[in-house]
Structure formats: structure tokens, C-alpha cells
C-alpha positions in Angstrom: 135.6 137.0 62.3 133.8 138.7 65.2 130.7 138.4 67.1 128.1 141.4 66.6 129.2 142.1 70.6 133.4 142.3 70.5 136.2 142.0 68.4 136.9 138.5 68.6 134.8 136.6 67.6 131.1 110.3 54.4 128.2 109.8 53.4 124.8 108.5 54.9 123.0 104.8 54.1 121.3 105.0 51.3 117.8 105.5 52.6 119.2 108.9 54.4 120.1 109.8 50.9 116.6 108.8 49.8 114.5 110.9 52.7 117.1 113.6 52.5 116.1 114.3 48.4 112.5 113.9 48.9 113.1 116.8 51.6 115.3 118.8 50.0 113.2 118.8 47.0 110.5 120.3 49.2 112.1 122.6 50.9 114.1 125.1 48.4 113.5 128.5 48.8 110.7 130.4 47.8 108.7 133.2 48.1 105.8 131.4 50.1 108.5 130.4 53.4 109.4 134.4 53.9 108.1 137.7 53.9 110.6 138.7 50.5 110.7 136.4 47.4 113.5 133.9 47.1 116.0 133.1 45.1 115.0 133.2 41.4 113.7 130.4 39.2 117.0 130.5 37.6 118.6 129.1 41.0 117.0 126.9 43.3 113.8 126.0 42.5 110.1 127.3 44.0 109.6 125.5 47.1 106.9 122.9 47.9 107.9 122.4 51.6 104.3 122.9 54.3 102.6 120.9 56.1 103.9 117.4 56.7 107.5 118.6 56.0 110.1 117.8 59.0 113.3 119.1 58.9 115.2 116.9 62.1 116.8 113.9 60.1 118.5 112.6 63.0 120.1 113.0 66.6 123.2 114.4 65.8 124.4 113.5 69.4 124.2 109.7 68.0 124.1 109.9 64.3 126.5 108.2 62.3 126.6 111.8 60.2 128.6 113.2 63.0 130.7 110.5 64.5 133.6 111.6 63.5 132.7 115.1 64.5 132.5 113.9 68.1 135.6 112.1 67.9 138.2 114.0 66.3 137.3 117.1 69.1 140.9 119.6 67.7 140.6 121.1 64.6 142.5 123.9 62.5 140.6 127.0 61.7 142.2 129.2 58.7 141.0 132.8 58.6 142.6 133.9 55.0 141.5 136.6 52.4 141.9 139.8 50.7 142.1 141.5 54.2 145.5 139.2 54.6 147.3 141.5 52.2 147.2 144.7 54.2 149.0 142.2 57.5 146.7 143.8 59.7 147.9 147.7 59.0 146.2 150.5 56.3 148.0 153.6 55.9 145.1 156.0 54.9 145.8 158.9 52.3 146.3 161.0 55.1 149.3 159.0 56.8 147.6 157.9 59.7 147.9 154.3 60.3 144.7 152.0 60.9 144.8 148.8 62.7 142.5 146.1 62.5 142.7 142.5 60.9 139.9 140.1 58.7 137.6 143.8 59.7 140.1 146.1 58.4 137.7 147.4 55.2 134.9 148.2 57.6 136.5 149.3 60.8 139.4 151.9 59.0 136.5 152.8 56.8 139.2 151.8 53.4 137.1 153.2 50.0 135.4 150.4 48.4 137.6 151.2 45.3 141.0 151.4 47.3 140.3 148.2 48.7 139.4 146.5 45.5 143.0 147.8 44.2 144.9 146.5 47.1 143.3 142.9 47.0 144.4 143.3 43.1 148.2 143.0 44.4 147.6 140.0 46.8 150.0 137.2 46.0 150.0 134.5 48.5 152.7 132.5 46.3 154.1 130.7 49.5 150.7 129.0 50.2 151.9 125.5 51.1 149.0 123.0 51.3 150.8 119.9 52.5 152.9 122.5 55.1 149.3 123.7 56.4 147.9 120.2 56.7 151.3 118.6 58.2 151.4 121.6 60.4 147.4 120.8 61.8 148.3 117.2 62.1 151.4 117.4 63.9 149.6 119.2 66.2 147.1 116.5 66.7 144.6 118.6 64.7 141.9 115.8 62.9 139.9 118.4 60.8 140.5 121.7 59.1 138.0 124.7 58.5 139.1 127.7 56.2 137.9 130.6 55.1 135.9 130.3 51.6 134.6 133.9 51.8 134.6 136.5 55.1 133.1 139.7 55.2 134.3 141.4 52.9 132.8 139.0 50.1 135.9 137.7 48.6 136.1 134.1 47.3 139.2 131.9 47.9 138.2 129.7 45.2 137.8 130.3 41.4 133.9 130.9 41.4 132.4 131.4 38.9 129.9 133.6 40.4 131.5 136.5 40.4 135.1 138.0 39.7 135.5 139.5 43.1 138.1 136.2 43.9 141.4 134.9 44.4 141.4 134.1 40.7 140.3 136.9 38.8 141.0 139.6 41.3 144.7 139.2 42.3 148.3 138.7 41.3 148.4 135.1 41.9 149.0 132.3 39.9 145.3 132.2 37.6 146.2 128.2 37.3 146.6 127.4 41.2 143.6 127.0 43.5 144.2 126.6 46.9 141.3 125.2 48.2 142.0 122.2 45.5 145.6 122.0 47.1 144.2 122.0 50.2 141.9 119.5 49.8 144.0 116.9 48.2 147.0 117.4 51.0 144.0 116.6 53.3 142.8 113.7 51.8 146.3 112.3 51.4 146.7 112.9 54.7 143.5 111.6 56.5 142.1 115.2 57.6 138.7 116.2 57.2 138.0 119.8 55.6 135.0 122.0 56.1 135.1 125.7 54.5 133.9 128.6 56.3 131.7 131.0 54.3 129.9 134.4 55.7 126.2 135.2 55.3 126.7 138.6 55.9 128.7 140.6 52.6 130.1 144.1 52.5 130.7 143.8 49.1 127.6 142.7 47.0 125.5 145.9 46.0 122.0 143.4 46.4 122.9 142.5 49.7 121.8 144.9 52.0 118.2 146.1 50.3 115.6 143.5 51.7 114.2 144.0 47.7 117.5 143.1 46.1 119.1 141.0 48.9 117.2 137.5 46.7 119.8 138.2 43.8 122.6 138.2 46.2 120.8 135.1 47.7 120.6 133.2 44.5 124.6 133.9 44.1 125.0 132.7 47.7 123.4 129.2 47.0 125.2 129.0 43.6 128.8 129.8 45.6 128.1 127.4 48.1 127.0 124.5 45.2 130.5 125.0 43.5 131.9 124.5 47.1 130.3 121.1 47.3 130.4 119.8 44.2 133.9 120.5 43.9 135.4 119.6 47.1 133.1 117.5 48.8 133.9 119.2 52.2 132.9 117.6 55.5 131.4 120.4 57.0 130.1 124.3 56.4 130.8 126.7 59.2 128.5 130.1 58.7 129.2 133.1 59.9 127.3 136.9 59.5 124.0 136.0 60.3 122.9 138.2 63.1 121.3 142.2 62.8 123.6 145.1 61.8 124.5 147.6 59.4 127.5 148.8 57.8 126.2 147.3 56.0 122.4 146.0 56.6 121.9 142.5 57.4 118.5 141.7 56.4 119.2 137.5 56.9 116.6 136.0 58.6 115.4 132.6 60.4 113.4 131.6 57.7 116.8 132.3 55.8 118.5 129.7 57.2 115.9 127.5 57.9 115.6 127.3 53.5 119.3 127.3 53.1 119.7 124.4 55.8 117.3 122.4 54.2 119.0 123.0 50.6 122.3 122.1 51.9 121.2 119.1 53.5 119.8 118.3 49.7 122.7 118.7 48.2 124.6 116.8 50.5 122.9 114.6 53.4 126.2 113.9 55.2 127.0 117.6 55.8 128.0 118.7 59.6 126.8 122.6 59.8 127.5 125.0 62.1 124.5 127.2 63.9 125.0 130.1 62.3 123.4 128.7 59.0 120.4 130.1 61.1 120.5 132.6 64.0 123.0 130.9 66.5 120.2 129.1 68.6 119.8 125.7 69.7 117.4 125.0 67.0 119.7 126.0 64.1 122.3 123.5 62.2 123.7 120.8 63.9 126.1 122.3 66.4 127.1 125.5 68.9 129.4 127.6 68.2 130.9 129.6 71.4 133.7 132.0 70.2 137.1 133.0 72.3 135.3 131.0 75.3 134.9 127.8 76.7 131.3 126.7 78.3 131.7 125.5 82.1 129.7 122.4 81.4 128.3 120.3 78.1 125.8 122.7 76.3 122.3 121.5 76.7 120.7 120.3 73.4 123.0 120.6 71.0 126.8 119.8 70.0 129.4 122.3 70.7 132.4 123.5 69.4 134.7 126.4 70.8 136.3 128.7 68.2 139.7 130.4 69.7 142.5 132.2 68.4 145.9 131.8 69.1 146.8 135.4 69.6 144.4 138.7 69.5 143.1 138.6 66.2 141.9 136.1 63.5 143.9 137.8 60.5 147.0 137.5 60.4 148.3 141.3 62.4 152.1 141.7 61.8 151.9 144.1 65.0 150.2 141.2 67.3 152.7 139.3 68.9 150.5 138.6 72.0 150.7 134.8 71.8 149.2 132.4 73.7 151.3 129.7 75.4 151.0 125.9 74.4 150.3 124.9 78.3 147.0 127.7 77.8 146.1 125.8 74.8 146.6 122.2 75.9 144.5 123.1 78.7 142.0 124.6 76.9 141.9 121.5 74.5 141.4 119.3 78.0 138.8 121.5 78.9 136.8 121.6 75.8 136.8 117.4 75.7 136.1 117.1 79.3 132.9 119.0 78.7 132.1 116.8 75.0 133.2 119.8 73.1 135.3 120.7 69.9 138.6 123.2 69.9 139.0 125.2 67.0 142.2 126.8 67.1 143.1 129.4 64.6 146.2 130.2 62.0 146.4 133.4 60.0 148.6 132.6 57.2 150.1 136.3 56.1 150.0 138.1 52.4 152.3 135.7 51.3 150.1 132.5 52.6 152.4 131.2 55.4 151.2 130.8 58.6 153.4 132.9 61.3 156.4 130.4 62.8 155.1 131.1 66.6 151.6 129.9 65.7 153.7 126.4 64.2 156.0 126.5 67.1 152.7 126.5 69.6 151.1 123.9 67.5 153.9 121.5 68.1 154.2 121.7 71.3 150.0 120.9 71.3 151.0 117.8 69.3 153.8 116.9 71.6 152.2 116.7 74.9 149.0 114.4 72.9 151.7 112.0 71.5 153.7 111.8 74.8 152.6 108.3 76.7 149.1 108.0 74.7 148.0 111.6 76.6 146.0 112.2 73.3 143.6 109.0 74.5 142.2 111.9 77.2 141.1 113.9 74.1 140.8 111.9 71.0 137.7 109.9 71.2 137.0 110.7 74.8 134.0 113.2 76.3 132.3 114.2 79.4 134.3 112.8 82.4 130.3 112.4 83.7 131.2 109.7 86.3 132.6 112.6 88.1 132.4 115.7 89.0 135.1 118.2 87.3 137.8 118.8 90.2 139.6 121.6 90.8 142.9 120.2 90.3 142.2 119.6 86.2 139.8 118.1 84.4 138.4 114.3 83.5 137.6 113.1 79.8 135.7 109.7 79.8 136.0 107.0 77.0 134.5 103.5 77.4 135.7 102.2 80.6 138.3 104.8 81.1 138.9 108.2 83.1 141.4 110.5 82.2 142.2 112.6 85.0 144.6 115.5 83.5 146.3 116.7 86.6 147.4 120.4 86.1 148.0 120.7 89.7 150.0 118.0 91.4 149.6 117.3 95.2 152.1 117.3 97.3 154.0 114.4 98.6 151.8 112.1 99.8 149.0 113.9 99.7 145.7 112.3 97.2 143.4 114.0 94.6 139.6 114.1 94.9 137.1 112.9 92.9 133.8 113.5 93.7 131.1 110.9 92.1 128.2 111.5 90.9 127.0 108.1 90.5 128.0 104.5 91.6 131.0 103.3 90.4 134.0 101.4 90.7 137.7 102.2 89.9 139.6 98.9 89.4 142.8 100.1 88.6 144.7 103.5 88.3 148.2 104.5 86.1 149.9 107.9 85.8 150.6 107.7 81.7 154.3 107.6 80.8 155.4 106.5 84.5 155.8 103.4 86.3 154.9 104.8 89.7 151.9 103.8 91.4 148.6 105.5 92.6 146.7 104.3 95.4 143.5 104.7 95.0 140.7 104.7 98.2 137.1 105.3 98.9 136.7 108.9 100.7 133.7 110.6 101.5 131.5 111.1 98.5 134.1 109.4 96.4 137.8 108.2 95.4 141.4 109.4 96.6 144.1 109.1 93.8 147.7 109.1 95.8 150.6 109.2 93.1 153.7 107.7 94.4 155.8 110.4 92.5 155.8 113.7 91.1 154.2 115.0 88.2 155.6 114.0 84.6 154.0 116.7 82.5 154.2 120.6 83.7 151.3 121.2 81.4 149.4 118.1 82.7 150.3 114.8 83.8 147.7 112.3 83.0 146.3 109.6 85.3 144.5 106.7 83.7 141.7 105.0 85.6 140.0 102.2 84.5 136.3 101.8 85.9 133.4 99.8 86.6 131.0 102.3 85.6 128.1 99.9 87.6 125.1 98.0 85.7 123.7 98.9 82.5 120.5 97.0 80.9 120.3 96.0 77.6 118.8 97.9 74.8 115.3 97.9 75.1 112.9 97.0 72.4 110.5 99.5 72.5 109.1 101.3 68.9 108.5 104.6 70.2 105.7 106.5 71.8 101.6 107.0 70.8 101.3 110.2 69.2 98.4 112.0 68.9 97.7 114.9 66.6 95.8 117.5 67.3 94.7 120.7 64.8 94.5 122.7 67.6 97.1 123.9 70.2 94.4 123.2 72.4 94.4 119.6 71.9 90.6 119.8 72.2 88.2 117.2 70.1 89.8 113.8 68.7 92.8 113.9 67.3 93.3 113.5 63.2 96.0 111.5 63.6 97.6 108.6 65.9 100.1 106.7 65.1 103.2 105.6 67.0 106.0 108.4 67.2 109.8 106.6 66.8 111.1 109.2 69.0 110.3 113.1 70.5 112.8 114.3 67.7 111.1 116.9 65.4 112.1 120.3 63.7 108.7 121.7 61.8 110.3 125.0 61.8 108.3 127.9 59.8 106.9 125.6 56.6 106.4 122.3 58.1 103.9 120.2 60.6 103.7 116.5 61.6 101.1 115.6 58.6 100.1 116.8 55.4 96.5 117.1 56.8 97.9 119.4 59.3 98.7 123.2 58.8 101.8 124.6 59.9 100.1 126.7 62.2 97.9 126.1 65.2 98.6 122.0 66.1 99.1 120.2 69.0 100.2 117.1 69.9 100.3 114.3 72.8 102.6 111.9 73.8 101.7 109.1 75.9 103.9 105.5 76.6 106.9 104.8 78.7 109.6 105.3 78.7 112.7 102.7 80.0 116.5 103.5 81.4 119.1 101.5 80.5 121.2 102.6 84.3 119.6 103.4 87.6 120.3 107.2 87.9 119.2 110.7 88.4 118.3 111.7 84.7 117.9 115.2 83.2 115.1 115.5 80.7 115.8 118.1 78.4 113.2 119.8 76.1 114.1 121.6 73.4 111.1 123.6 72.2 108.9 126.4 70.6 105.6 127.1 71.2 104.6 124.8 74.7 105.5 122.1 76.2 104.9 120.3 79.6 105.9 116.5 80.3 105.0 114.0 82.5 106.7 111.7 84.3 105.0 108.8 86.2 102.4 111.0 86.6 104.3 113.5 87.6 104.9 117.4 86.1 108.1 117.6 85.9 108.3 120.5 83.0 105.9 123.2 82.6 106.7 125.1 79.9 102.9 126.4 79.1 103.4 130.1 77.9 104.5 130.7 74.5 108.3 130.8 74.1 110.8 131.4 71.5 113.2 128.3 70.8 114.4 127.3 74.0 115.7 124.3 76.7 113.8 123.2 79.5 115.0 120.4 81.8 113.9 118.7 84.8 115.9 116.2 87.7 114.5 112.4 87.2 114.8 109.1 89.6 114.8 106.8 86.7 115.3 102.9 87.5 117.2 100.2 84.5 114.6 97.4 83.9 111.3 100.0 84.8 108.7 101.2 82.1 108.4 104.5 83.9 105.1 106.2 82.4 105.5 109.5 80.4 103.1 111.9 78.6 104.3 114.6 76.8 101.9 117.8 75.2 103.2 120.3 72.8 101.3 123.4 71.2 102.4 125.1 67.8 100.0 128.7 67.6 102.5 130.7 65.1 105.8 130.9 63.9 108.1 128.2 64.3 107.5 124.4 65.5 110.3 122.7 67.2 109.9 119.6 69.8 112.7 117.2 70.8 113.2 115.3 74.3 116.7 114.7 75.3 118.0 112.6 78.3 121.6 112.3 79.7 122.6 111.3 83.4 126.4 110.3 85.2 126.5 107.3 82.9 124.2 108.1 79.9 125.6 111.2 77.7 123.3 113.6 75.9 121.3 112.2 73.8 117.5 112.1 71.9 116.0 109.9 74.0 115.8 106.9 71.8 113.2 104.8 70.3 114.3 101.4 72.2 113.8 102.9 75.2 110.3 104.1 74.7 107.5 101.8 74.2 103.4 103.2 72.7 100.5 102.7 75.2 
């Protein structure tokens, strides 16, 4: 796995099914959505997806879909394939010696048929599914992603797409499957398991020719059907999806908008990464930052960090550059504290077992989360929110809990800061695992935590707070906002629709629009209503949007986003009072291209969110 700039890269209520066919079945690929044809008729089906199609099925901040998603935040990432057989080294008919790992075909430049006869040897007998799952779970892991096919186009599986897999193109066992094994030792077992499958293939002939790349696309859909039929996985991680040769990469966004929606199709409850699409905000259901950790939550969309546990992805006989379990405990605090994912990675070797310092480093990750409930900081938990992230470590919020993870301890009676960044109160404070107190004060523009003792944890001693987070209304009973539809980006003359909008939560992407009567291109739309807080903060309105936007709050323009754009976030700073129907107007313009529209809110006590429809009410 890499990035194209460095190295290093269950089921829904029944109506959901119901919405999620009649969409899929509207939305296959086809020649009509993209500048090349689609798949043939012999795969997925011509398309009938245009106007009135809408491709956002939910708010997968709040959606059901992806609660467990939220929650589990520590999963295993598996990169395994052909490429695990060379261990990271190709000796080249020369003698010379190239290095490289999961990229070893393209970067040593190894002959497509010399390759093909090396994977022809590979004979991971030692592959131990319940060792690889006990392994992720003793380390506190709650999901597992592998790798179905990388690069270099080999399947793990027994397709029966192709022959260029584990099956019909190795040494091992022709009655094993691993990804069967590996799904049954996670079921048993309680773990979720998502496969991760590349876009991008060096080794299909139709893939790189724009005229031939729809054959290679009809044996894409057909590869990732077997995967879902056959193991029911929880989620799909892309990968490959950006511009670049060696081969041409010819995917597009219109691509992975018809891929996305066929997915969905096939299985409503899927979690999918956003490199289904091109890596934006608009694409699948969730970020994907690789080998770094964001300083803050990432605006407008779930996030998940990808890291390795030494240099390389592949398992590298040469790289023992690993990565010590304090770095990756705090890593996994500092993903949660900002409402984030941690994907570590494992690179079992030719013989499928994953290296003992990789185990070694994942139990001590699972030791420091069992030791005196310091998982409750990460398990279930998010953005600390109340507070500002100190220096001193970093705080994970759940319910009426803070979990301050202290990675440097003051000195004897000495106190930690917290700076608020609302109106709160702490009602009682514990150091987890230690009877010694914590005093805790008002200071300044916050609270003083004073530990009577010294730090139990050298990677990081948690302190428990439980809060007061202040006065929160009801839900409201609002039904959404008026919409009116324009078929103009103008908004000039009377609209051809009105009707009342449930929420500001809309993907028309390339094909669709918000009515049948309305063409994809050239629309516009109002919003008009109030909209209702549940606290009394300072509130960021998010938009996330392509062509226009610009909203109005209490009369107010608080985002102007009036030139044409490609998908991007806008936000603006709100005074927003619980109990007050503040007014809002919202317009929007589609001209060409894509059509995306959603209106997100968060705030110290509020996490990211679609703003939802019982907090806005039509007028």
C-alpha cells in the first residue's frame, strides 16, 4: 500500500433495505453516467439512475450502519499477497538485490512472467486464522481488515474470476481458503472483518486502456460480489484510485460514484472507505489518512488513520525498525481523542505468520487497555470536546466521562490544566487503577487536576473525571426545513417543487437531482425554517458542497461560498441558544458536474453531526 505521494502509504431496518434496492437498481453502471461504456450487460446491469436519484442514505456520523464503526476505534489491518513470498528482497538475474515490500513487482521492475512463477511457489501453510484473530483481540483490536487483492492483482480468495489467485496460482493447499478461516475465527470470536481490495491492477491487460478498462471493470464488480456473498464482510477498504501510470490508472469519480452505489445495492449495511471514489469528503463513508494522525476531528466526514508498525506494509525480512508499544498506545489515545479509528498493520511472511515483534507490540497495546478499565478512554469514547487537548496527553469523552491520559506527569504537587471550552462541571475525579486522590479546582479558564501520587502507567496513567457537561434541551420536534426547487442555479421564477426537506443531507453526485422533474444539471435550491439547539454554545456550521452555497443565520451571512467549487467544507462560528428557533436560509446552485449539499453542526457538547431533522422546523 502507498499513497501516489510516498512510500507508505449487521444489517439495516428493513425499509433501508427497501430504499437501498430501489437505488441500487437505479444506479448500476452504464454507459450514460461516464464518458467510456460500463461494465457489459453480462455484469451489472444498464443503469437507470438521473434525475431524482440521491445517493446520501444516511448520516453516517449517527447512523445505526456505523455504530459499531465509531465504537470499536482499533482495528487490525493485514497487508498479504503474492508480493509476501519474495519477504521483501528480489535477487534480479544479474545478482543485484532489490528491496521493496507489497510494491516489489513495480518498483524492482520483476518481468511479468518471473513474477507470475515466483507467486507459483507461495505456500503460506502456517496461516493460522484463530492465531491472527486471538492475536488482534488480545491486543484490544475490535475489527480486522485484510488484503483481498493489492496492486499487483492477486486474489486471496478462490475467485472465480480469474486464476491469477491463491488457489489456482500457488503451492498451497487448493482445499483451504483463508479468508473462510478467517472469517469464521472472527465470527467465533466477536471481530468484525472488512477486506481490502485495490482499484488500481498491474496485472489485468484491460486495465489500463480507457477502451478495455470496462472488461476489467465488469471482473472487478464480479470479484467484489463473490466477496460479499461469501463472507458477508462488514466493511470494504479501496485502495488505487488516484492518477498514475505504470501502469495507467484511468478510474474516475464517476467510477466510484457507480461502484458505491452498486455496493450499497448489494449490501445496504456496508461501511466503505473513501477511496471507493477519489479520497474526498464526498466519497464513501469515511477518511482515510495514511502513516498520520489529523490534529483535530476531520470536518465532514469519519476518519480513520492507517499506520504500520514498522517501515513497510509487507512483510520486509530486512526491516526491523519497529515501533514501540508506548508510540502506539499513544497514537491509539490520540486517534480516539480526536473521534478517529487506528488501523495498525501486521505483515504475515511467505509462510503466513505474522512476525513475533509485531505480536509482542500488540500485547503490550492490549495490556495497557485491560489494566484498571484504561480501555474505557478508547473503546466507545471520542472527542474530549469539553476541553481543549492539553499538552500533557490527550482527553477521550464518553457520556459523562473524561478520560484524561496523562503521558506527562506533574511533579509533586504540582496540578494539570484543562482548558474549557464550554460550561461545565467536574463532580468527581479518580486516577484508574490507584486509590490516591486528585483535587480538583477552578483555575483561570478552567479546572486544576492535582494527583496525590505518582503516575501508575509510564505509557499513560489515566485519570477518570466524571462531569456535569451543563443543560441540554430535549429533542426537538421539528420535521425538517421548506425546500424549494429551483431549475435554475439562479433560483429565478417559482420554484417546481416545495415540499418540506427532513434534513440538508444530500449526495446527487453526477446522475442524480432532487426530483425526477429536475435535470441533473443546472438546479437550485432554497432552504428556509429554523433551526433549534439542544445546548447553549458556540456552534460550527459545516457545509459540505459542490457547486454554491451560502447560509443564513438569523439573518445573518455567515457562509458565502458563491463561486463554483469542487467538493469542498465550508464552516462558520455560531451563538446558538437551547430552547431558540433561530431562523436559517440556506441556497445552493448545481450548473455542471457533480451535486453535493449537506449541513453539519458540532460544538463543545454536540459532536459532528448532520444537523438533524428534530432540530429544524419548515416555515
Amino acid at each position: 500500500m502507498r499513497t501516489p505521494h510516498g512510500r507508505t502509504r449487521r444489517r439495516v431496518t428493513a425499509l433501508t433495505l427497501l430504499l437501498a434496492s430501489a437505488l441500487a437498481a437505479a444506479v448500476l453502471p452504464t454507459a450514460s453516467a461516464a464518458p467510456r461504456p460500463g461494465p457489459s450487460a453480462a455484469g451489472p446491469g444498464p443503469s437507470t439512475a438521473g434525475p431524482g436519484t440521491d445517493y446520501a442514505t444516511d448520516d453516517p456520523f449517527s447512523a445505526d450502519r456505523t455504530s459499531w464503526f465509531r465504537k470499536d476505534r482499533f482495528g487490525m489491518f493485514i497487508h498479504f499477497g503474492a508480493y509476501s513470498n519474495l519477504e521483501g528482497e528480489y535477487t534480479r538475474p544479474d545478482g543485484t538485490v532489490c528491496r521493496d515490500a507489497e510494491w516489489i513487482q513495480r518498483q524492482c521492475d520483476i518481468p511479468k512472467d518471473a513474477y507470475e512463477k515466483q507467486a507459483a511457489t507461495f505456500n503460506p501453510a502456517d496461516f493460522d486464522a484463530k492465531a491472527v484473530v486471538k492475536a488482534a483481540k488480545d491486543a484490544g483490536m475490535r475489527y480486522i481488515v485484510i488484503t483481498s487483492k493489492h496492486h499487483e492483482g492477486y486474489a486471496m480468495w478462490p475467485t472465480k474470476v480469474n486464476s491469477w489467485n491463491l488457489r489456482d496460482h500457488s503451492a498451497f493447499d487448493k482445499n483451504r481458503d483463508i479468508l473462510a478461516e478467517l472469517k469464521k475465527a472472527s465470527d467465533e470470536a466477536g471481530i468484525k472483518l472488512g477486506f481490502y481490495y485495490s482499484i488500481w491492477d498491474w496485472h489485468d491487460p484491460d486495465f489500463p486502456d480507457p477502451a478495455t478498462f470496462p472488461k476489467y471493470e465488469k471482473r472487478m464488480y464480479a470479484q467484489l460480489k463473490e466477496l460479499i456473498d461469501t463472507y458477508d464482510p462488514a466493511l470494504l477498504w479501496f485502495d488505487g484510485e488516484w492518477a498514475t501510470d505504470k501502469p495507467n490508472n484511468p478510474w474516475t469519480a464517476r467510477d466510484g460514484e457507480r461502484l458505491e452505489a452498486y455496493l450499497r445495492g448489494l449490501d445496504p449495511g456496508l461501511v466503505i472507505n473513501n477511496r471507493v471514489g477519489k479520497r474526498r469528503v464526498v466519497d464513501g463513508d469515511y477518511g482515510t489518512p495514511e502513516q498520520e494522525i489529523p490534529g483535530a476531528p476531520v470536518d465532514g466526514q469519519l476518519w480513520e488513520s492507517c499506520m504500520t508498525l514498522n517501515g513497510h506494509w509487507g512483510y520486509a525480512r530486512y526491516d526491523q525498525d519497529w515501533k514501540s508499544g508506548t508510540t502506539l498506545v499513544r497514537n491509539l489515545l490520540s486517534t480516539t481523542s480526536r473521534s478517529g479509528n487506528y488501523l495498525l498493520n501486521v505483515g504475515p511472511d511467505a509462510r503466513g505468520r505474522i512476525p513475533a515483534p509485531s505480536v509482542e507490540r500488540l500485547k503490550e497495546m492490549g495490556t495497557w487497555l485491560r489494566t484498571a478499565g484504561q480501555g474505557e478512554a478508547v473503546h466507545g469514547a471520542g472527542f474530549g470536546g469539553l476541553v481543549e487537548e492539553p499538552q500533557w496527553g490527550t482527553v477521550s469523552r464518553k457520556g459523562d466521562k473524561l478520560y484524561a491520559a496523562v503521558t506527562q506527569w506533574p511533579a509533586a504537587g504540582s496540578a494539570l490544566h484543562l482548558k474549557a471550552r464550554t460550561d461545565f462541571t467536574v463532580k468527581s475525579a479518580r486516577v484508574l487503577g490507584s486509590g490516591q486522590r486528585v483535587e480538583v479546582t477552578k483555575s483561570g479558564d478552567g479546572y486544576d487536576l492535582k494527583p496525590s501520587g505518582t503516575a501508575t502507567n509510564p505509557t499513560a496513567t489515566v485519570i477518570e473525571l466524571t462531569v456535569d457537561p451543563g443543560p441540554t434541551a430535549p429533542a426537538g420536534r421539528g420535521t425538517g426545513l421548506k425546500q424549494e426547487i429551483f431549475d435554475t442555479p439562479e433560483l429565478s421564477g417559482s420554484p417546481k417543487v416545495t415540499r418540506t426537506d427532513p434534513s440538508v443531507n444530500h449526495s446527487w453526485k453526477f446522475t442524480g437531482s432532487p426530483d425526477p422533474d429536475i435535470a441533473s444539471d443546472g438546479f437550485g435550491i432554497r432552504w428556509t425554517g429554523a433551526v433549534e439547539p439542544r445546548r447553549s454554545e458556540t456552534y460550527t456550521l459545516s457545509t459540505v458542497s459542490d457547486d454554491k452555497v451560502r447560509v443564513w443565520i438569523d439573518g445573518t451571512l455567515v457562509i458565502d461560498a458563491w463561486s463554483p467549487h469542487e467538493p469542498r467544507i465550508d464552516k462558520a462560528q455560531v451563538n446558538l441558544k437551547a430552547g431558540t428557533r433561530h431562523s436559517i436560509r440556506i441556497e445552493y446552485a448545481e450548473q455542471t458536474g457533480e451535486a453535493h449539499m449537506k449541513l453539519l453542526w458540532s460544538s463543545p457538547g454536540q459532536e459532528q453531526q448532520v444537523v438533524p431533522r428534530e432540530q429544524l422546523y419548515p416555515r
